[in-house]
C-alpha positions in Angstrom: 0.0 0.0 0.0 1.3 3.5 -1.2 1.9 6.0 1.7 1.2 9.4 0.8 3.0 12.5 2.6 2.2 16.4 1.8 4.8 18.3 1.8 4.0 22.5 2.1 6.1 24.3 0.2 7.7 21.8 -2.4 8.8 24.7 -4.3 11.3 26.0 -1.8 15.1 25.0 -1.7 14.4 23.2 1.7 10.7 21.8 0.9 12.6 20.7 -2.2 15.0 18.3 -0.8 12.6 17.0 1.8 10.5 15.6 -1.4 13.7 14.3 -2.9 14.6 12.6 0.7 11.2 11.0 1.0 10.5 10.1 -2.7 14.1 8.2 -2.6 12.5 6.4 1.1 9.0 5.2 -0.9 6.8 8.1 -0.2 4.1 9.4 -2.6 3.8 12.8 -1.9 1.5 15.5 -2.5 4.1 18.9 -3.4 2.2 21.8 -2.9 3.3 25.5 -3.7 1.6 28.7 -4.3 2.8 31.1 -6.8 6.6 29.0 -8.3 4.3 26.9 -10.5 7.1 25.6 -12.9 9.3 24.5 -10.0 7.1 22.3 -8.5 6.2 20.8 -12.1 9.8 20.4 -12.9 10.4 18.7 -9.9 7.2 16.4 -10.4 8.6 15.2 -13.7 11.8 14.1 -11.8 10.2 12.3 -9.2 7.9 10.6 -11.5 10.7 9.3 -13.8 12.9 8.0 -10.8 9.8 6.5 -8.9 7.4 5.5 -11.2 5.8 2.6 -8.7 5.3 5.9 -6.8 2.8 8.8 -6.8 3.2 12.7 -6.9 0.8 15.5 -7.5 1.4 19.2 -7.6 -1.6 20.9 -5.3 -1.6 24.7 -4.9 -3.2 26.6 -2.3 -2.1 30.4 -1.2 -1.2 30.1 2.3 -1.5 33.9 3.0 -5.2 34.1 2.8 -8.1 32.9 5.2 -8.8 30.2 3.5 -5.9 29.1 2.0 -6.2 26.0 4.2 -9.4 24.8 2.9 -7.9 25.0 -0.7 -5.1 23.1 -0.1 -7.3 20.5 2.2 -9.9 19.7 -0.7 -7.0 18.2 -3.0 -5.9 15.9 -0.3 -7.0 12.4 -0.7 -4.9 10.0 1.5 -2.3 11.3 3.5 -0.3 10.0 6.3 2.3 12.4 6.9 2.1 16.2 6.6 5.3 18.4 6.3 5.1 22.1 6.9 8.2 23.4 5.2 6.1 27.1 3.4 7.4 30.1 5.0 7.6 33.9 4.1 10.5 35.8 5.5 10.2 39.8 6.4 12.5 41.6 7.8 12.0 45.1 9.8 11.5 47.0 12.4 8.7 45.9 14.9 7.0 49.6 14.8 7.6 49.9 10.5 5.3 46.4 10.4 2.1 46.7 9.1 -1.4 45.1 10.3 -1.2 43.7 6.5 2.3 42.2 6.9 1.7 40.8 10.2 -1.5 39.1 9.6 0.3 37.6 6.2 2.8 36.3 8.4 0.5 34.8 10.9 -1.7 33.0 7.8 1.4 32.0 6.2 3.1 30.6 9.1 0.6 29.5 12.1 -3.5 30.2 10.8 -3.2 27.8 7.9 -0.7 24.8 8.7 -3.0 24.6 12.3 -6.2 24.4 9.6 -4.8 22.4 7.4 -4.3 19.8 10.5 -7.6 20.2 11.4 -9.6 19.9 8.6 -6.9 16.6 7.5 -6.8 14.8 11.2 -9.4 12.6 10.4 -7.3 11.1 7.4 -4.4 11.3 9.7 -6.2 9.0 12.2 -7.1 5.9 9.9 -3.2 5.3 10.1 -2.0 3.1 13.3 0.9 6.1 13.3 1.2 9.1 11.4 3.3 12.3 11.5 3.1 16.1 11.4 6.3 17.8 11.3 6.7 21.2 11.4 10.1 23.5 10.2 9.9 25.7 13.1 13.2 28.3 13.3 16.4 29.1 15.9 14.0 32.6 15.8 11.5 30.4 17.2 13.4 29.6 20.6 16.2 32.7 20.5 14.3 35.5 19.0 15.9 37.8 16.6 15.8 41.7 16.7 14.6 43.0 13.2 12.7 39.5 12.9 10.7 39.9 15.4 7.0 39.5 14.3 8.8 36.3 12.4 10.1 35.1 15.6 6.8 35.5 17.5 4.9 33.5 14.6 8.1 30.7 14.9 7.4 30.8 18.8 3.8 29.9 18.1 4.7 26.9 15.4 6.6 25.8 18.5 3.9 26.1 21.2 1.7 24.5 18.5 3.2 21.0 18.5 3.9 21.0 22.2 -0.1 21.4 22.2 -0.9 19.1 20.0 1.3 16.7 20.3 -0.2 15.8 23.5 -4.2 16.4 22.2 -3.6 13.6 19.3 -1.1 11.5 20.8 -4.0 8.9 21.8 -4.9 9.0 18.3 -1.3 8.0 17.2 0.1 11.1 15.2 3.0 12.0 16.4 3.8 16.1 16.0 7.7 17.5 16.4 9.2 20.6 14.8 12.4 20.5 13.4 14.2 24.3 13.9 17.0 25.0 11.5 19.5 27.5 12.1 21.6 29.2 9.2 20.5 27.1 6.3 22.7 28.1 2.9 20.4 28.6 0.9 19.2 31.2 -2.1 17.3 33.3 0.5 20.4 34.2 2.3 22.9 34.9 -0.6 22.1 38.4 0.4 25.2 38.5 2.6 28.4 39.8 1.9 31.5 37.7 2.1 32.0 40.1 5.6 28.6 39.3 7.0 28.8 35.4 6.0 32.3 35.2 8.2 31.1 36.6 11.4 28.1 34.5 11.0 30.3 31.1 11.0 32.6 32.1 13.7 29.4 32.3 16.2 28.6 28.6 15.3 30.4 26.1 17.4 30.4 23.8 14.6 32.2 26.5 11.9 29.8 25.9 9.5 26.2 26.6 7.9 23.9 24.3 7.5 23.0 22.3 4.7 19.0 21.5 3.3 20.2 17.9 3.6 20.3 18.5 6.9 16.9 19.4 7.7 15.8 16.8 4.6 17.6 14.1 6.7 15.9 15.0 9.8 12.7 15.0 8.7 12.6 11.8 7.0 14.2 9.7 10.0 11.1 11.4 11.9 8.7 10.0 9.6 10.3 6.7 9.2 9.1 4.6 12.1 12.3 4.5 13.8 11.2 7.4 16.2 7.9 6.8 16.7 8.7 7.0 20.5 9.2 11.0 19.9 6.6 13.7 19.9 6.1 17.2 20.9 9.8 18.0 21.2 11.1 20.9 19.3 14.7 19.6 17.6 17.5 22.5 17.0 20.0 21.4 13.8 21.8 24.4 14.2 25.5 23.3 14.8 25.5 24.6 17.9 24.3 28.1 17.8 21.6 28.0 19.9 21.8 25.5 22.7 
């Protein structure tokens, strides 16, 4: 029997190699994105060719509106595991945030991913065990000045799956956040050569991370082998929060 994860945004470098991760394991997966249509079809048309006993489906739903959730919910058929990798990033002042950016932040982020459980627990439940993961953020536990309506929203993701991980655990889903510190990816080729250096030399381990490293994370949390974990908020950060 096929076992079918989602994976929320499958168009992004880390949602990206989560797919590739669990497609190479046997997942089917649903790869849903909002706007970067042609990503996620060029990635489907990978998949499919190097897993062909497997399934994959594109799905879009736009996660910054009320009912982005139910969008994404009606395409969803069987599902066992549900990944939440979407994120938008802002950066500014607490007092030059608008109401607007805020509440996009708060949709994108914690609204939508907690009704997108909701409205797919009962598909979740007719599996003996099933997973939602989260990809929470350093921001989440540490807090970050400039980030900080981003860091509240990451703080909630947390609280989320310490919540429910104990409202569903009867039910067998288990619910853990993964929270990535500096992840190389596209997003931060912003920084200079200057800025990247001080950032390493604050990270015990001397290095950034990779999306492999999240990827890897994830799937050993949906592969059975720590089904005895839940509600626990995991830092792959090399050391730079502790």
């Amino acid at each position: 029997m096929k076992k079918f994860a989602l994976v929320c945004g499958a168009s992004g470098a880390i949602g990206e190699e989560i797919c590739r991760q669990l497609a190479q394991d046997g997942w089917s997966l649903y790869l849903h994105y909002n706007a970067n249509k042609e990503k996620v079809h060029q990635l489907y048309v990978q998949l499919a060719e190097s897993y062909p006993q497997q399934e994959f489906m594109p799905v879009q739903a736009d996660f910054s509106t009320d009912t982005g959730a139910e969008q994404l919910a009606a395409q969803i058929f069987s599902v066992k595991a549900i990944i939440f990798a979407n994120g938008h990033a802002y950066y500014g002042l607490l007092e030059d945030t608008s109401s607007a950016d805020m509440n996009k932040l708060w949709c994108v982020h914690v609204q939508n991913p907690m009704r997108t459980t909701a409205l797919l627990a009962s598909k979740l439940r007719v599996h003996e065990v099933s997973y939602v993961l989260v990809v929470g953020s350093i921001w989440g536990d540490a807090g970050a000045a400039g980030e900080v309506v981003y860091s509240a929203v990451k703080g909630a993701q947390h609280s989320f799956v310490k919540a429910y991980a104990q409202e569903v655990a009867y039910n067998g889903i288990r619910v853990n956040a993964i929270a990535p510190g500096f992840i190389d990816t596209v997003m931060n080729a912003k920084l200079d050569t200057a800025e990247r250096e001080e950032l390493v030399s604050q990270i015990p381990l001397q290095t950034f991370g990779e999306t492999s490293d999240i990827a890897n994370m994830v799937a050993f949390y949906v592969s059975g082998k720590a089904d005895y974990v839940t509600g626990q908020i995991i830092r792959v950060n090399g050391g730079w929060y502790i």
